[in-house]
C-alpha angles and dihedrals in degrees: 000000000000088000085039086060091046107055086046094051098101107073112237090240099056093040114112110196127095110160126192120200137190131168100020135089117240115218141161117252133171084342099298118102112239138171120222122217126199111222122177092252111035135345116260129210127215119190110219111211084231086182088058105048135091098201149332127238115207109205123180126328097021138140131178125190130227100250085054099058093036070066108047087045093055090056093039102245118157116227120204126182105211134155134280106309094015098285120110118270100237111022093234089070120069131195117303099223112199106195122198118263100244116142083187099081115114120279094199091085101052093041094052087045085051090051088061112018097081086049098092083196104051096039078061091057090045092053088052088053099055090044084055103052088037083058086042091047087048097052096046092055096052102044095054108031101102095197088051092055090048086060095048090264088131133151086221098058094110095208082063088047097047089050098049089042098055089044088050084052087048097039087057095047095046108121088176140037090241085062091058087042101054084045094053095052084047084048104042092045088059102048082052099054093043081057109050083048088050083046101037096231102139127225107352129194116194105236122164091198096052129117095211116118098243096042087055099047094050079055092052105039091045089055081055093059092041087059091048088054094043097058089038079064110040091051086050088048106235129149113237088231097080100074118164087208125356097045098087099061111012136059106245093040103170084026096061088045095055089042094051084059080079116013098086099040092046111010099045103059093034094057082054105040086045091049093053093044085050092223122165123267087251099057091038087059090049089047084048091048098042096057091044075063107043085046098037094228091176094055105055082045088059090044101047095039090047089046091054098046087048097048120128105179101066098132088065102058094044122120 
């Protein structure tokens, strides 16, 4: 029990580490988590700080043993298989999330979500909540990163005011989740358009299935968000069926809500900004991740997830 407490001694919501893997194989060895890749010349080992990290994404040609994942589940890392990149394989698929085992997550959280979820009125209310402080959280960012301001990506920029603006206007006129919805895809397509002309990347179409950089980044930074929503609700002990928005029409569902609160703040420049700089995948997925750290993403995941399932006043904010 006393190793079980150490390895769980970072909370998830401070921890910095998502790692994503693809041809090694991850393995335990003298009590440490490593992963083993094959060069021409000799075998190299790389320890992986299981008790710092939120969870692990397996690309392709990957294997894990399971000493390895007895391990990861002790100190509550989630492990997802997904396709090269960290994006599926085929799009259909979505990543295949295995949580750790433990009955002694809190109970607090699922039974406040339950007080409110079958209320059509008040999971409306739910789902404003989370557009605003995705619109807060947005805000905030750009008006602070420094390295954000220097690419265009700028609170004072009127055409992003004007945008926000208008979504907070919908958000609060919305009678029904399709109106959010339908706010949320105006507001994302501008966001992308002020970006490619930040980033000058001429004329850009969002598709998922696309080979151009951008396109690509946006995939692979957004799988990064969905891991750090995955494990937020996993530790809090929430099923990913009870979503407020998504739930209805995508897989995922609660999973894709929690994720929206920073795609668009952190994901969204830096797959343009990466894709003008024409850096790697890899060092796309650091820059992502880095700023997930220096603006602790996760955490403002865990406290407006946790807001949300210990609200009491519900009945004053419904439509």
């Amino acid at each position: 029990m006393e190793v079980l407490t150490d390895l769980k001694a970072i909370l998830h919501s401070k921890r910095a580490n998502i790692y994503y893997l693809e041809k090694c194989r991850v393995m335990q060895k003298d009590g440490r988590v490593l992963y083993l890749t094959e060069e021409k010349k000799e075998n190299q080992y790389w320890n992986i700080p299981i008790a710092n990290t939120t969870c692990l994404l397996l690309g392709t040609g990957t294997s894990i043993t399971q000493a390895a994942m007895r391990m990861l589940a002790s100190a509550g890392v989630l492990v997802g298989f997904c396709g090269g990149g960290g994006t599926p394989l085929l799009m259909a698929n979505e990543v295949e999330w295995l949580t750790p085992q433990s009955e002694y997550r809190p109970t607090e959280y699922i039974q406040g979500w339950m007080q409110f979820w079958f209320d059509d009125d008040k999971r409306l209310a739910a789902a404003k909540q989370f557009q605003q402080e995705r619109i807060t959280f947005l805000k905030q960012v750009w008006s602070k990163d420094r390295d954000l301001k220097a690419e265009g990506f700028n609170m004072d920029d009127p055409i992003i005011q004007r945008a926000l603006d208008n979504n907070l206007q919908k958000v609060s006129a919305a009678t029904k989740v399709s109106g959010l919805l339908q706010g949320e895809a105006e507001l994302t397509k501008q966001l992308y358009k002020f970006a490619a002309r930040a980033s000058h990347h001429g004329d850009f179409t969002r598709e998922r299935e696309s080979i151009d950089t951008a396109n690509t980044f946006l995939n692979h930074g957004n799988y990064l968000a969905y891991g750090s929503a995955a494990t937020t609700l996993w530790v809090l002990g929430i099923p990913h069926g009870f979503a407020v928005m998504h739930g209805k029409t995508r897989r995922g569902a609660l999973v894709f809500d929690v994720a929206d609160l920073v795609k668009d703040a952190l994901v969204l420049p830096w797959a343009f900004i990466c894709a003008k700089e024409k850096s790697t995948e890899q060092e796309f997925r650091q820059q992502c991740l880095q700023a997930f750290t220096d603006h602790s993403a996760l955490e403002f995941m865990f406290n407006q997830v946790k807001e949300i399932a210990l609200k009491q006043d519900w009945e004053t904010i419904a439509p």
